[in-house]
N, C-alpha and C positions, 0 to 999 in steps of 0.2 A: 372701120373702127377696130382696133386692135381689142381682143377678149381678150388673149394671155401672149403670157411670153414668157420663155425659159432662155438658160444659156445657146442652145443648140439652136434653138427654133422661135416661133412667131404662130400668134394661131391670129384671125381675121375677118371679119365679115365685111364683103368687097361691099363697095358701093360708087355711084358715080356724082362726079361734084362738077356743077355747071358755073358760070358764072357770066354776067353782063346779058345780051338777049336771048344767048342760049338758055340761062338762067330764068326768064321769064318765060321762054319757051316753053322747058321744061316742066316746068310747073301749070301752065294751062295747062299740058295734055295728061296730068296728074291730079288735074280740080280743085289745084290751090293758087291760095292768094300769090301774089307777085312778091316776090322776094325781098324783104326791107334792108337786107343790108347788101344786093348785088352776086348772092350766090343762094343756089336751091343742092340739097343731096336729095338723089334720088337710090332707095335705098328698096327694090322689090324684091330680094333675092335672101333671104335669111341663112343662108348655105352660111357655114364655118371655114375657111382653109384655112390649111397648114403649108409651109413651108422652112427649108433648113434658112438658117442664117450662117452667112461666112465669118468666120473667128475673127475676121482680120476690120470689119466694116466700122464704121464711127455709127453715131447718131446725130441728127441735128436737130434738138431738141428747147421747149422751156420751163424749165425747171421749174417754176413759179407759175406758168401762167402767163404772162406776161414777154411780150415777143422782145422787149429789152435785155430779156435773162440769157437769150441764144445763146447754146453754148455746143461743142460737138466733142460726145463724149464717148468713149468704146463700148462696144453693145453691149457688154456684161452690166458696167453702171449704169446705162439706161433701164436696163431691165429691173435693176434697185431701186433706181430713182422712181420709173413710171411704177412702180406694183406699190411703192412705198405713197406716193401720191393720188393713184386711180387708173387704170386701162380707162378711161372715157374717151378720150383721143383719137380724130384723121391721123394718119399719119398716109405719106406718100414712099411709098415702096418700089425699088428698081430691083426687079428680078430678072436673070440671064439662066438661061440655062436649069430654070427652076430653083435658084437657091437665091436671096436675097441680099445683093450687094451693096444699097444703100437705102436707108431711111429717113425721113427729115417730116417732124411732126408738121401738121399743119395748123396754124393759129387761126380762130372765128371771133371775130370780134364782140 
């Protein structure tokens, strides 16, 4: 779940996201119900990271909510749009080298 985000950077609380019998896996050995909609996060780690973001990366993002809004936008406007709308948000992060080269929200239905 992304906490914040500036121009430079990305702050984050990691977690992992299962999905199908991993998914129900996951979730037995965590002593919860089975998953109603095919994915469980499992989230035991409340650690913060930070990481830089490259000037140059898009977002793939929905602006609305709604997975019809996709739209991929340069990081500086994501960072307007999401802080304007909420950090609530998965988002999935490719990071090389410790700096973060791509992002692309992820939609829960």
């Amino acid at each position: 779940m992304v906490v914040s985000a500036s121009p430079s950077g990305i702050e984050f609380d990691l977690a992992c996201w299962f999905t199908g019998e991993a998914a129900v896996t996951a979730a037995a050995e965590d002593g919860s119900e089975p998953p109603p909609n095919d994915y469980y996060v499992r989230n035991d780690n409340p650690q913060i990271r930070s990481l830089p973001v490259s000037s140059e990366i898009e977002v793939v993002w929905y602006p609305n909510g709604d997975p019809a809004s996709e739209v991929a936008v340069p990081f500086t406007d994501w960072v307007n749009g999401a802080t304007s709308r909420g950090l609530f948000f998965g988002v999935w992060l490719d990071v090389i080298d410790g700096e973060v080269l791509h992002i692309r929200e992820q939609w829960v239905p």
